[in-house]
N, C-alpha and C positions, 0 to 999 in steps of 0.2 A: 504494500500500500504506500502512495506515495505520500511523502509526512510537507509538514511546512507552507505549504503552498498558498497560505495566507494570514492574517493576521490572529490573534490571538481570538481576539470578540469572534472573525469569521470561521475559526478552527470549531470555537465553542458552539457556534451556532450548528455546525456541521457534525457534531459529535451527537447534539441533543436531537437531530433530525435522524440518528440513526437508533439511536436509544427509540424513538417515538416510534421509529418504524419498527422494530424489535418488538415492543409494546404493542402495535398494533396486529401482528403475526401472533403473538401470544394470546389474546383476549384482556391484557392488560392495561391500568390507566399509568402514563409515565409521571404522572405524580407518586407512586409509587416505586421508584426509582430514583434513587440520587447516584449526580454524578458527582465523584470525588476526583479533582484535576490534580494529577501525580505531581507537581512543583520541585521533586528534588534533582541537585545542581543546579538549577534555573535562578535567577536573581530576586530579591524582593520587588523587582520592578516588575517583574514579569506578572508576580503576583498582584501588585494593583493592579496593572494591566485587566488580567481575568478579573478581578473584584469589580472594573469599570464597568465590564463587563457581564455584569449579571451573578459572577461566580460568588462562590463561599465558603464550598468545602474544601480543603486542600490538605494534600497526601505528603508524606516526607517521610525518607528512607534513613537518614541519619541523624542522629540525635544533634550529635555538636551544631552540624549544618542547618536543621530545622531549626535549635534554639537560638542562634544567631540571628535568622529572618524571623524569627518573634518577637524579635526583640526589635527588628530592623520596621516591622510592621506596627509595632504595641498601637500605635496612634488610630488602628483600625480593628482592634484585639477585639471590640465589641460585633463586627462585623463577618468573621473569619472563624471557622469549625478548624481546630488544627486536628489531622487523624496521624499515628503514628505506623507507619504499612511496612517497615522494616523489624529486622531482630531486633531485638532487646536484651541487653546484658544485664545480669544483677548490680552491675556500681553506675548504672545510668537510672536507674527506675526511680530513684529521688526527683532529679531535673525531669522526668517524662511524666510522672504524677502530677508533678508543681505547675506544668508549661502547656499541657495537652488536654483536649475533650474528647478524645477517642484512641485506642491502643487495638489493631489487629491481631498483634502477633503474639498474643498469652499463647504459650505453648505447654506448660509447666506450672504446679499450685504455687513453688518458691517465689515464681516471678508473681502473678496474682496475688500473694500475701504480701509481699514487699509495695508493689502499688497500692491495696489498701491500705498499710498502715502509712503508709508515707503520701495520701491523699490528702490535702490539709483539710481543716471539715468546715471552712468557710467557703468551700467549692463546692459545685451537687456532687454525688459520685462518677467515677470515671466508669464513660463507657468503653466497653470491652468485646471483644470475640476471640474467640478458638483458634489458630490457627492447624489444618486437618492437614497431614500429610496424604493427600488423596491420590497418590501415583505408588505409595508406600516403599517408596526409594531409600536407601540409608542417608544417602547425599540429600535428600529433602530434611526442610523443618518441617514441626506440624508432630501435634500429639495423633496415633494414631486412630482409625473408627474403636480399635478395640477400649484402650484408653479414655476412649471421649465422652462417655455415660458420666464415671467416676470424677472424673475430672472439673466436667460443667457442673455435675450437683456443688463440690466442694467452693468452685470460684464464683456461684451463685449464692453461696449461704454469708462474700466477703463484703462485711456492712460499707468502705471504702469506694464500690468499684459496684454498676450494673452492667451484669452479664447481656449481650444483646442478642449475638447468635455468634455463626460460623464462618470463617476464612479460609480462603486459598490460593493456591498457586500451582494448578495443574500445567506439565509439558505442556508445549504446544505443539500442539496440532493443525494441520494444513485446512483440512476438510468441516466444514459447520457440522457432522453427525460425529466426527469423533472428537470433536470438540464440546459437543453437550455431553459426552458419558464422563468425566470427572465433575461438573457442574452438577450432571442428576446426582450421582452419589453425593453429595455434598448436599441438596435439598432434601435425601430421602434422610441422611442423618440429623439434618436440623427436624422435621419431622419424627425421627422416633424419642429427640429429647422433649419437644412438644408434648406427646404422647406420656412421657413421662414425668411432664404437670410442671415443664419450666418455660416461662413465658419469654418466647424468644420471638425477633423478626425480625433478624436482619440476616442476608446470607451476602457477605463481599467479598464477589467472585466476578470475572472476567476484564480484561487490560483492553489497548486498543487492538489488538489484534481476533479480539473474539468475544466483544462485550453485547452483540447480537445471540450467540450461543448462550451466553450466559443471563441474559433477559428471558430468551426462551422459556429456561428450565428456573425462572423465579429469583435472581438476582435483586435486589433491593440497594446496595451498593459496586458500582462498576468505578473501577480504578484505571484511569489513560490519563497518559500525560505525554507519549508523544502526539498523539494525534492533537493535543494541543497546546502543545510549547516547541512542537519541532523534533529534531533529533537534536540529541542530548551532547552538549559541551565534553570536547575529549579533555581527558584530566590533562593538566600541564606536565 
């Protein structure tokens, strides 16, 4: 797909016209969709830029680099969802409690318990999701299906942090049908903890590369950020 080929507002616009179409393939309303614009490497401009633009939600892969463009932003902090879509180390979980309204990547109860207790409690609680190793790779993060009953009860019961749902990051995939079979397995699991009397709804799953497959089969947050900031600045 070719990336860039317009402005930021026109990337957006063109991103949420595909979401809609997705949505409309599915029998869904895309108000029930948010789109989270991937921001990491990109500069704080970039992000008002999108904010001019309509946006709000925004995704960031590293800590240090996200906390710096929070800080670069704070003058719009009332304005902006910051999501944290990368790892997460136990000596970062301080700054990622203090700085952030949403964390993808609980994979682990250590890390859940350390964001609750270091939630300050003048904040609502931090929301959260699962991250599922749905390809079950050893090279993947992500608690596994089998792990992930035990897991959500334990980081639902942490008074700091509300559990929302489930995360991933399936291979990818060429084809739109082999690309919805890690997205269903991911819905059918947010489904059986349902089932299991935990009130979840969010499933954030699919990039720019297959956020169509992943509306299909029930996505509720779709994460891309080339398709609208470009291709991504080479490190120096």
């Amino acid at each position: 797909m070719e990336m860039n080929l317009g402005s930021i507002a026109e990337n957006l616009d063109e991103v949420r016209g595909r979401i809609g179409a997705g949505c409309t393939a599915a029998g869904r309303s895309p108000q029930h969709v948010t789109l989270l614009a991937v921001s990491k490497t990109f500069p704080a401009d970039a992000v008002r830029e999108a904010l001019a633009a309509g946006q709000h939600a925004f995704g960031e892969n590293y800590v240090q680099e996200a906390l710096a463009k929070i800080e670069a932003l704070a003058d719009r902090r009332a304005e902006i969802e910051w999501h944290l879509i990368g790892p997460l180390q136990s000596n970062k979980t301080r700054a990622v409690a203090e700085a952030f309204d949403w964390v993808h990547t609980v994979d682990r109860l250590k890390i859940a318990e350390r964001l609750s207790a270091q939630r300050p409690a003048a904040l609502p609680p931090l929301n959260v999701c699962l991250q599922v190793n749905v390809s079950g790779e050893d090279s993947k993060s992500g608690a596994s299906f089998d792990e992930l009953p035990a897991l959500a009860r334990s980081v639902a019961a942490l008074p700091g942090l509300r559990l929302r749902g489930l995360m991933s990051i399936p291979e990818p995939a060429d084809d739109l049908a082999a690309q919805r079979i890690p997205h269903r397995r991911l819905k059918q699991a947010l489904d059986g903890l349902r089932e299991q009397g935990l009130a979840l709804d969010t499933l954030s799953m699919g990039m720019s590369a297959d956020l169509e497959a992943a509306v299909l089969e029930g996505a509720t947050i779709v994460r891309v950020g080339s398709a609208i900031f470009g291709s991504r600045p080479r490190p120096a």
